[in-house]
VOBA-1610 file (N, C-alpha, C; in pm, whole numbers, padded with zeros to 5 digits, always signed):
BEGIN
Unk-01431+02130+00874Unk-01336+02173+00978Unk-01272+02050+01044Unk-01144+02065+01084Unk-01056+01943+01152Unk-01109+01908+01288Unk-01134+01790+01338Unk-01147+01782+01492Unk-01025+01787+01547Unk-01027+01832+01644Unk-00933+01891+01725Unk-00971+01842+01914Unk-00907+01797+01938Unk-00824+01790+02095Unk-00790+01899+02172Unk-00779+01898+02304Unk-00719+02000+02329Unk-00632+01962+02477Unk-00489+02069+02473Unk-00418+02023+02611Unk-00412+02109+02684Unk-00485+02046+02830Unk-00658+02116+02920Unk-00483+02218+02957Unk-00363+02256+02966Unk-00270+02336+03075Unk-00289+02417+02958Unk-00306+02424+02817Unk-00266+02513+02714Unk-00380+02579+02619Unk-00477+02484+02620Unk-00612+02481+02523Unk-00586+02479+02384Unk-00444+02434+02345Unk-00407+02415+02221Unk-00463+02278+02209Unk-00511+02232+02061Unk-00489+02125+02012Unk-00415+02051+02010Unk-00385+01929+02077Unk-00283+01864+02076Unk-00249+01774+01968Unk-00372+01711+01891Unk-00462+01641+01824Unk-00548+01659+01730Unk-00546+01651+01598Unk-00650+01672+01527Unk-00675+01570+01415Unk-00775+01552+01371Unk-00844+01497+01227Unk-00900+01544+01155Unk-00846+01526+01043Unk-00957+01590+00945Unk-00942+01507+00835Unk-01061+01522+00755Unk-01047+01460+00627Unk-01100+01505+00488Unk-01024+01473+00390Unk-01054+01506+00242Unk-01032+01411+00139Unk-01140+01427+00076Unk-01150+01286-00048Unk-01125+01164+00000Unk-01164+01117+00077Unk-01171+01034+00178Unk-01045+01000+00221Unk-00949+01081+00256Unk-00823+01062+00323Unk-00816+01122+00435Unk-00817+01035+00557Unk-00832+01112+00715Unk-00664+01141+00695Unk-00670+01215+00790Unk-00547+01269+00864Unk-00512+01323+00982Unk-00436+01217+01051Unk-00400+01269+01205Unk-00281+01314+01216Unk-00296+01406+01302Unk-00208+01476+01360Unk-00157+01551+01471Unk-00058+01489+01503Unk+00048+01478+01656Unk+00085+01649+01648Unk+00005+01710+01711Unk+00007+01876+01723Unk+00059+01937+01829Unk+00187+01903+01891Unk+00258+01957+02005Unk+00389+01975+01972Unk+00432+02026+01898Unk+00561+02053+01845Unk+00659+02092+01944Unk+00624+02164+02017Unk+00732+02242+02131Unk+00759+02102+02213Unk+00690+02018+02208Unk+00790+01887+02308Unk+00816+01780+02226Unk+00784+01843+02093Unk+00807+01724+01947Unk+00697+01600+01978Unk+00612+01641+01954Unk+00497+01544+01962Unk+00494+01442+02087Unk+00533+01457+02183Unk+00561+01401+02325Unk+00409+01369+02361Unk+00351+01234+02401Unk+00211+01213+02436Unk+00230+01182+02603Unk+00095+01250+02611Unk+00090+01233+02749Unk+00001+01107+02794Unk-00053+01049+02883Unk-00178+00973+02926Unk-00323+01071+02808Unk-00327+01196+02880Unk-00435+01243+02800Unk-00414+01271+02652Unk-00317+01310+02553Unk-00310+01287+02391Unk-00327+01162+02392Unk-00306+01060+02464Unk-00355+00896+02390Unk-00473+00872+02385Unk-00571+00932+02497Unk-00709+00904+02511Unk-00762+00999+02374Unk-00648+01115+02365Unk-00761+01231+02268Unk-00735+01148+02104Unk-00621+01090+02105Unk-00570+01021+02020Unk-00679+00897+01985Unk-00732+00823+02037Unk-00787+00730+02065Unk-00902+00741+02024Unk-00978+00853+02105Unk-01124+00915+02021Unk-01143+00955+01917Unk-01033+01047+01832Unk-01035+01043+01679Unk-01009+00934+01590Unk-00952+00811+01683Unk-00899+00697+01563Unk-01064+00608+01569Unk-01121+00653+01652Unk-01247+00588+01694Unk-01354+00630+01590Unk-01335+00807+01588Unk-01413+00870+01508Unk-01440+00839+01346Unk-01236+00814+01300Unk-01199+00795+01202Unk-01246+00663+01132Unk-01268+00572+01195Unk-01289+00380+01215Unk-01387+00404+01208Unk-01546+00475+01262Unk-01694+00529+01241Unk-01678+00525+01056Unk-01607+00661+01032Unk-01650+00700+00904Unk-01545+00573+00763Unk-01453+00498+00838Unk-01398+00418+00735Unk-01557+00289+00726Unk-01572+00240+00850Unk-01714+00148+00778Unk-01805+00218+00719Unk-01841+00343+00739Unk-01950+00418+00640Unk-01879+00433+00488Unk-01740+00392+00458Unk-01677+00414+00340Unk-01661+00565+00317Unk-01681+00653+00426Unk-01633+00784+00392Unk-01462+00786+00427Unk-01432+00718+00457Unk-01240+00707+00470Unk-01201+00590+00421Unk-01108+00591+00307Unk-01053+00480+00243Unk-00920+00448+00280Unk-00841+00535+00325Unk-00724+00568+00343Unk-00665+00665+00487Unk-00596+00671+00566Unk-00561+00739+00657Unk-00377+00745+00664Unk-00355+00880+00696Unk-00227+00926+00751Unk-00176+00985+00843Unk-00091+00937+00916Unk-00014+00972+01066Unk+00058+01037+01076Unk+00034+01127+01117Unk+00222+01229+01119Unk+00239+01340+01222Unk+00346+01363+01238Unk+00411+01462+01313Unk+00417+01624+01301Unk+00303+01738+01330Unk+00364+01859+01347Unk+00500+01910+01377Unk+00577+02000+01312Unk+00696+02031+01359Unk+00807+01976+01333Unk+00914+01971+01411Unk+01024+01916+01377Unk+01074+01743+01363Unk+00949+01683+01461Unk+00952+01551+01504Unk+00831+01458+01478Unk+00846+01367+01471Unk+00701+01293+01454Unk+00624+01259+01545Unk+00715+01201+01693Unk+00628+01168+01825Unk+00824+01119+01843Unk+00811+01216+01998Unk+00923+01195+02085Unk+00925+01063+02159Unk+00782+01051+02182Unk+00770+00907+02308Unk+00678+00960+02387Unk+00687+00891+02512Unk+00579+00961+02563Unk+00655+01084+02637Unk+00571+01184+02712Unk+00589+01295+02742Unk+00581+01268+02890Unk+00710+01314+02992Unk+00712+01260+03124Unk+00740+01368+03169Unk+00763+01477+03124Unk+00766+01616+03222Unk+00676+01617+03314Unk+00760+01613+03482Unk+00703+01659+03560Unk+00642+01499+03604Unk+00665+01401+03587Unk+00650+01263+03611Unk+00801+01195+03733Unk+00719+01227+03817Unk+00772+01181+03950Unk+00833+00978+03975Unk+00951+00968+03921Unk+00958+00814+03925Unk+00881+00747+04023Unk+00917+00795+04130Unk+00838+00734+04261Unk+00688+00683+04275Unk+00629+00737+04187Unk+00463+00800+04164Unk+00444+00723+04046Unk+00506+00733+03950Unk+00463+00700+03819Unk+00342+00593+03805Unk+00260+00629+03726Unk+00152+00504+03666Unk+00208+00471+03584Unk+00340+00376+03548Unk+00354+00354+03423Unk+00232+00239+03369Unk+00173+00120+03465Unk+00073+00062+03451Unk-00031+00116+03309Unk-00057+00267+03422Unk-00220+00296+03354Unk-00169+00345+03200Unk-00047+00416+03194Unk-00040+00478+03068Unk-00001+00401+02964Unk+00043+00262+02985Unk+00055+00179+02885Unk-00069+00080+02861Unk-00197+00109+02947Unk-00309+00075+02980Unk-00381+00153+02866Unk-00346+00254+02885Unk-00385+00390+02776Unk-00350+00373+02659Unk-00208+00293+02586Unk-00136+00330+02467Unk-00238+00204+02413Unk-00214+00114+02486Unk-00234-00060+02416Unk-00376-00017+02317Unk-00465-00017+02334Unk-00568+00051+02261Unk-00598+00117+02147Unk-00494+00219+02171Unk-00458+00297+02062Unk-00371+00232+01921Unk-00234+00126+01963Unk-00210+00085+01902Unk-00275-00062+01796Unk-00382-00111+01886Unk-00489-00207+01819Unk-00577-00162+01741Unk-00607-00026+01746Unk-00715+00014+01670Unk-00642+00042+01543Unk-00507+00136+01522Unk-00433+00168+01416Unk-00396+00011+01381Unk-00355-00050+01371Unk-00330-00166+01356Unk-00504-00244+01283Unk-00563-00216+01363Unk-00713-00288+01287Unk-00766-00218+01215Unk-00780-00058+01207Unk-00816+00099+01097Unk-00867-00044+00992Unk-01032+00018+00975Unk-01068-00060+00854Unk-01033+00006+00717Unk-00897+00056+00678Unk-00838+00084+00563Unk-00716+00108+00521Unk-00661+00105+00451Unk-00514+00129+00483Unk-00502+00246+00519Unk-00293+00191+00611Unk-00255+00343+00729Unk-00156+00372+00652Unk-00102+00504+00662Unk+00012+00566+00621Unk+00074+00631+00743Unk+00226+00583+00736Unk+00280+00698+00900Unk+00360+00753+00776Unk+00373+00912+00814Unk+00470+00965+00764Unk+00565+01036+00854Unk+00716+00973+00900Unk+00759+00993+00973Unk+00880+01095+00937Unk+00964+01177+01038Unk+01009+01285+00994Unk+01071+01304+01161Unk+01238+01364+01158Unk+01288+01385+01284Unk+01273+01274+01402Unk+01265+01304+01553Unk+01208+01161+01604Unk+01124+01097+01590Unk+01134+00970+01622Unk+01079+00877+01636Unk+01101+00767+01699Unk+01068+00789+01881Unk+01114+00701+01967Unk+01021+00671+02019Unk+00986+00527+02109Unk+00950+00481+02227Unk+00786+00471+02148Unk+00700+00525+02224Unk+00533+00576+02178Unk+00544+00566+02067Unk+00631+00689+02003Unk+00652+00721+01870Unk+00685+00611+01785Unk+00758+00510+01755Unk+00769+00400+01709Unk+00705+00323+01690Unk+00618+00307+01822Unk+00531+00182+01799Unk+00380+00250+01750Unk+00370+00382+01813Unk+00253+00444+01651Unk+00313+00390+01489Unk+00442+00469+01445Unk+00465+00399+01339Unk+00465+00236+01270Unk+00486+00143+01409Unk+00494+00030+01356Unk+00354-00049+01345Unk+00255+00045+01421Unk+00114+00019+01417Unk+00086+00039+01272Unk+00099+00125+01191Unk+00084+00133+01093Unk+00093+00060+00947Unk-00013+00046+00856Unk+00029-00063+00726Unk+00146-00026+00632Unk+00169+00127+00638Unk+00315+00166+00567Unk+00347+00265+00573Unk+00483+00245+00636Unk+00566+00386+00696Unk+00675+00426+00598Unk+00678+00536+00603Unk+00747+00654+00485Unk+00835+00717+00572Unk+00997+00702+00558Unk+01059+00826+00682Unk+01143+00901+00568Unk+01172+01027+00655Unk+01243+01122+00611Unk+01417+01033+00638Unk+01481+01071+00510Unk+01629+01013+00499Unk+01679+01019+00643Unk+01648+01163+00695Unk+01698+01224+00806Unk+01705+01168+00960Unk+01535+01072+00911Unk+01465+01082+01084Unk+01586+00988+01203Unk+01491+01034+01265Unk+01609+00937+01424Unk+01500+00852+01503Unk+01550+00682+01501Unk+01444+00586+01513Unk+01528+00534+01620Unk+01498+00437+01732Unk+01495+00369+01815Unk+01475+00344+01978Unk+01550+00274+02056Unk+01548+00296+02168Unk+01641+00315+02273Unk+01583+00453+02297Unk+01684+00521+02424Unk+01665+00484+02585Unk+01546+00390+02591Unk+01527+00367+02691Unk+01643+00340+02791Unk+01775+00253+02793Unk+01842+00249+02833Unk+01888+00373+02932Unk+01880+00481+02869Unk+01893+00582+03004Unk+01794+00646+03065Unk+01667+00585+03038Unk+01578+00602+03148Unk+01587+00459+03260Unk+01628+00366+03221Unk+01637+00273+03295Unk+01501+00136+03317Unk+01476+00186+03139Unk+01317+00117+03136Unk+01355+00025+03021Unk+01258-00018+02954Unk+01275-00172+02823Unk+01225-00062+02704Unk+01224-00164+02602Unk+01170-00103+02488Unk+01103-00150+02486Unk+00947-00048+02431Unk+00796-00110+02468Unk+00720-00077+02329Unk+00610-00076+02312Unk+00484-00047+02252Unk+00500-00138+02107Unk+00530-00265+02141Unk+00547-00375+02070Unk+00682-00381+01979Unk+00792-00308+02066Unk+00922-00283+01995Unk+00986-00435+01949Unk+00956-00496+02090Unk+01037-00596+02051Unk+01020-00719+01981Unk+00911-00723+01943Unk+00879-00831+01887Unk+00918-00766+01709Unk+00851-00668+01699Unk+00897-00580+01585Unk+01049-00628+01510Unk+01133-00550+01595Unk+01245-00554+01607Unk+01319-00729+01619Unk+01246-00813+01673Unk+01310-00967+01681Unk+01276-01000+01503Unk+01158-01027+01429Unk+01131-01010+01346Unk+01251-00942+01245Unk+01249-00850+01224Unk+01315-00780+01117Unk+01442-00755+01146Unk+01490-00745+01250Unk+01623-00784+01255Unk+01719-00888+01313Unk+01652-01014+01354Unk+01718-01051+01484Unk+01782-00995+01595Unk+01784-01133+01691Unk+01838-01115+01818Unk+01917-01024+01870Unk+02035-01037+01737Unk+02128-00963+01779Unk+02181-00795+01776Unk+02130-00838+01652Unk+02058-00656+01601Unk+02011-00567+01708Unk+01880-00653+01758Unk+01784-00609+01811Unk+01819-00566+02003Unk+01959-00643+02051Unk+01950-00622+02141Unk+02091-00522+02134Unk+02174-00535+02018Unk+02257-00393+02016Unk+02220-00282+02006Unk+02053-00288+01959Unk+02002-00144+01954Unk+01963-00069+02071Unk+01914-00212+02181Unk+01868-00190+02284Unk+01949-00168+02401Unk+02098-00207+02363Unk+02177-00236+02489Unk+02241-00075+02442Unk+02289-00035+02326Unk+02357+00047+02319Unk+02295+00208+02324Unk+02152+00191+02288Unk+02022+00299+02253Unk+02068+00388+02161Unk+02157+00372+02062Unk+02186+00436+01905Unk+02079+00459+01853Unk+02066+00548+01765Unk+01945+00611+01673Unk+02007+00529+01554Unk+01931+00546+01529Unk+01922+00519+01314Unk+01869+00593+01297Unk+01936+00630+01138Unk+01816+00691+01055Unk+01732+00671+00950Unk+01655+00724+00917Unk+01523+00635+00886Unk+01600+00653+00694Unk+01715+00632+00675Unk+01800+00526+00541Unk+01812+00404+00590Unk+01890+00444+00731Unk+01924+00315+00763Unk+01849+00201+00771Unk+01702+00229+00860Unk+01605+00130+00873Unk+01561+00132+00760Unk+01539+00145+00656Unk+01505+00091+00552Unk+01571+00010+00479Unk+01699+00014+00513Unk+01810-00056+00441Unk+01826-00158+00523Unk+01808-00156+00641Unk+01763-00291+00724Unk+01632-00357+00789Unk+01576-00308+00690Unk+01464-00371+00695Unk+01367-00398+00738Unk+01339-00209+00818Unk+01228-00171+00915Unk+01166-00131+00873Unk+01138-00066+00760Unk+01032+00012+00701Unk+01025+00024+00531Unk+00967+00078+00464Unk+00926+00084+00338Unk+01021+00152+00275Unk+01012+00284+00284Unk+01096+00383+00209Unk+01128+00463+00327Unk+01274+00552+00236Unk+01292+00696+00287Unk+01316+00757+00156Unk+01266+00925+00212Unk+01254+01039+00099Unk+01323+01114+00140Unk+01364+01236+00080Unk+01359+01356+00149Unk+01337+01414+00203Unk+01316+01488+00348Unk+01239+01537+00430Unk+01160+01629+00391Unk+01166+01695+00215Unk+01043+01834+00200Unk+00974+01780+00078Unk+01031+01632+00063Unk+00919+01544-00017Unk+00847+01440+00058Unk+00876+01433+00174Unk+00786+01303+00276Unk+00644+01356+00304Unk+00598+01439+00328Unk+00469+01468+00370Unk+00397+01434+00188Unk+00412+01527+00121Unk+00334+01481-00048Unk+00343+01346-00106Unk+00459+01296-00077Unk+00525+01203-00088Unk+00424+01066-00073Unk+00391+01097+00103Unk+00268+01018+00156Unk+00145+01047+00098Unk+00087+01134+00129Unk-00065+01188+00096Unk-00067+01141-00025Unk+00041+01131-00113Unk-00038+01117-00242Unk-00041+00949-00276Unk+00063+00871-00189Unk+00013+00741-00202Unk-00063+00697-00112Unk-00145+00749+00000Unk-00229+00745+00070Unk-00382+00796-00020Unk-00384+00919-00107Unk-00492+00943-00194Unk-00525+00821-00337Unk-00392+00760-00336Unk-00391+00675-00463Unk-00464+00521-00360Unk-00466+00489-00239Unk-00493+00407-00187Unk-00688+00403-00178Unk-00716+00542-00140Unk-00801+00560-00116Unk-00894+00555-00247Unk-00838+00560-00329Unk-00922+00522-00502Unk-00938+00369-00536Unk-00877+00301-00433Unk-00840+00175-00476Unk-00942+00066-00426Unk-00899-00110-00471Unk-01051-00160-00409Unk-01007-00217-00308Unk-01083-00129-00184Unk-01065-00117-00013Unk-01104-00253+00021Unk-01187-00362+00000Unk-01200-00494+00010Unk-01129-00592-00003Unk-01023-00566-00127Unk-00856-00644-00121Unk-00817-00619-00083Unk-00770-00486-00028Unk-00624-00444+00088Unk-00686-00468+00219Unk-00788-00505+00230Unk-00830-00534+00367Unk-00767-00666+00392Unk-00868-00756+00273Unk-00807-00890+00288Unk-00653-00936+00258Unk-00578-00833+00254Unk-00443-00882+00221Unk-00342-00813+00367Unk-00465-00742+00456Unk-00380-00670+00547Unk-00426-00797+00695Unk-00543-00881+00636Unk-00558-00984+00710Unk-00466-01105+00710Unk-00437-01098+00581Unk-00387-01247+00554Unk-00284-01260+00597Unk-00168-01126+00608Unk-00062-01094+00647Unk-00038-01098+00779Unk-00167-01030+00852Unk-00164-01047+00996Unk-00174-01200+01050Unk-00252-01287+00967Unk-00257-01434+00989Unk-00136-01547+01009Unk-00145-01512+00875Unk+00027-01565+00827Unk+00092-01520+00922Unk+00153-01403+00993Unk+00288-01381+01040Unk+00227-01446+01260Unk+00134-01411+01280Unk+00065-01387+01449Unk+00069-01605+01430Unk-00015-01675+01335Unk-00024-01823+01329Unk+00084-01860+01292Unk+00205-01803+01229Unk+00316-01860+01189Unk+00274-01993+01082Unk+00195-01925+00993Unk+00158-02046+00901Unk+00277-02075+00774Unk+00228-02226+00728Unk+00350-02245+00601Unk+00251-02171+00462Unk+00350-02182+00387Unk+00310-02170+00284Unk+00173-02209+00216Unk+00193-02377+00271Unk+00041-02423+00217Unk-00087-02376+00265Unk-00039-02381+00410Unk-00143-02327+00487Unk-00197-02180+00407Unk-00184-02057+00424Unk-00186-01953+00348Unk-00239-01934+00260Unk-00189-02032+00140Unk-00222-02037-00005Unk-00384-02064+00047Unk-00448-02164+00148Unk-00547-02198+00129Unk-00645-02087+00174Unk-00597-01998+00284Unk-00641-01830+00344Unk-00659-01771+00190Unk-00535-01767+00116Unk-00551-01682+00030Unk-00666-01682-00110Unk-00723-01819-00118Unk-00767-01856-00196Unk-00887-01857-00153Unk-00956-01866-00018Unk-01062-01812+00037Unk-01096-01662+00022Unk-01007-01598+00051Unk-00994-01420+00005Unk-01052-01388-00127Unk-00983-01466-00239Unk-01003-01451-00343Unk-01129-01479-00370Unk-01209-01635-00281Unk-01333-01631-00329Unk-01485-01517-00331Unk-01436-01460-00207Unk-01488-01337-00148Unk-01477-01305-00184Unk-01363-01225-00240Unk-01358-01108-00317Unk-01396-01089-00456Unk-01456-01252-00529Unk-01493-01265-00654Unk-01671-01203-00609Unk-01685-01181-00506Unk-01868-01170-00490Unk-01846-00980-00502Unk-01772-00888-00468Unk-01762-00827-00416Unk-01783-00688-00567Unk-01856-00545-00547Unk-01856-00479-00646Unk-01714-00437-00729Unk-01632-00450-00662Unk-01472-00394-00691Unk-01420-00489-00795Unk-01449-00633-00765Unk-01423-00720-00841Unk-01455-00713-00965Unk-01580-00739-00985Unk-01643-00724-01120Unk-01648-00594-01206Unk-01600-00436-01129Unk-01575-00372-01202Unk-01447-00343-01239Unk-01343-00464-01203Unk-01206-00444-01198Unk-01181-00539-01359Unk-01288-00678-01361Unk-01251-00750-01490Unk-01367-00666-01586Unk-01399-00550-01595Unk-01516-00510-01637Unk-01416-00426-01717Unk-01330-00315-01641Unk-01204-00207-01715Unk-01122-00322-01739Unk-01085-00422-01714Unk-00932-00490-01799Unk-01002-00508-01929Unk-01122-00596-01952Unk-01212-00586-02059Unk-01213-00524-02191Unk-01232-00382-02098Unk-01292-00313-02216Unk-01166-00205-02176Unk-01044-00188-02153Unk-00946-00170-02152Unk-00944+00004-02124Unk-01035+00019-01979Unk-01021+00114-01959Unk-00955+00149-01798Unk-00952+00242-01703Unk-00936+00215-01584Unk-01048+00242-01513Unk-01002+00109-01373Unk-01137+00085-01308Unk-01193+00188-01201Unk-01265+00192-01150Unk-01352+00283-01075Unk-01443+00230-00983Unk-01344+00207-00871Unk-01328+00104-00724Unk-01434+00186-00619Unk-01510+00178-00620Unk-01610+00194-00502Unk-01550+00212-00341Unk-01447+00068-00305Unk-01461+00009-00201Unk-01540-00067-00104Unk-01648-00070-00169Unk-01742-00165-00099Unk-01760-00297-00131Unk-01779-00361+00022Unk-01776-00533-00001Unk-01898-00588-00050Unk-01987-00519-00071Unk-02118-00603-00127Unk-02155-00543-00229Unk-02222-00627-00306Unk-02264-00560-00449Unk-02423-00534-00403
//
């Protein structure tokens, strides 16, 4: 059965996980405000990515996917009934930061599969992620401009990165959507599909991940994080990378990986780092 959340005004699930063949799956379950998070979906959010991160070191999750119930993937956050005057914006980005370090650290690879919006919260869930999939269709950026706030949940550094300065502050000054062709074609994200092929689309390269040896994509989701956070050269790197490699020559995945090139069959990846 899926774990499930619940939103205490509705007793609906806001939130759930579940998993199969070791592929977790979360899911943004508030459709009627298009996945809109409140302070409390981040905390409920938070405890399943917690739950999920439990069963990826037990190697019962190899793989995980993010996505949107309904029409949208995650609106942003959800401010109905959020009094400017009053606002914690403090605590609730107190609340997000967390959430986005843990998806970002998930000991396995992430999949967002994004679809309709995808603003503010919503974005920077996706950009937390190791590889995002959007629907041709979706609508990506920041509208903040007419709330009278910045673009947050690590937009901008994101965004300085992959598009420059200038890009980055026409998106921000003007708060235009893209759609998730466009960001791919400029160089925000992986792919776009079709919107009634994006959900299979994912799962099934999220299930093909989860067969795979979880000890290299770890170390290659490190090296990447190294390389880009140290701003290392080339040489530097090569020498990260060649440490990786030594590790990963000790490791069961390894040896049953030159074991099928061998004897020229396919391999049958465990995921585990110790033999």
């Amino acid at each position: 059965m899926p774990e499930q959340h619940d939103d205490t005004h509705t007793g609906r699930a806001t939130v759930t996980l579940s998993v199969t063949d070791a592929v977790a799956e979360l899911v943004l379950d508030a459709p009627t405000k298009l996945n809109a998070l409140t302070a409390g979906d981040l905390g409920e959010l938070r405890s399943l990515l917690d739950d999920a991160t439990a069963q990826a070191r037990r190697g019962e999750v190899r793989s995980l996917v993010l996505r949107g119930q309904g029409r949208g993937f995650c609106a942003g956050r959800d401010v109905t009934g959020t009094a400017p005057d009053n606002d914690d914006a403090s605590g609730y980005l107190a609340t997000l930061e967390p959430v986005l370090h843990a998806l970002e650290e998930f000991p396995a690879p992430t999949f967002a599969a994004v679809h309709g919006a995808c603003l503010g919260v919503g974005l920077g869930l996706a950009i937390a992620c190791d590889v995002v999939y959007l629907s041709e269709t979706a609508k990506l950026g920041s509208p903040f401009a007419a709330l009278g706030a910045t673009l947050d949940s690590g937009g901008h550094a994101y965004f300085l990165s992959r598009l420059g300065r200038h890009r980055s502050l026409d998106l921000i000054y003007s708060g235009e959507l893209i759609s998730g062709g466009q960001a791919v074609s400029e160089g925000l994200f992986s792919r776009s599909v079709p919107e009634d092929q994006l959900l299979e689309f994912t799962r099934s390269a999220a299930r093909k991940a989860a067969t795979g040896p979880t000890a290299a994509f770890l170390e290659s989701k490190r090296l990447l994080t190294t390389i880009d956070s140290d701003s290392l050269s080339p040489r530097e790197a090569l020498t990260l990378e060649n440490a990786a490699q030594v590790r990963l020559s000790h490791t069961p995945d390894y040896a049953e990986g030159f074991r099928a090139f061998q004897e020229k069959r396919t391999p049958v990846f465990t995921g585990k780092a110790h033999r």
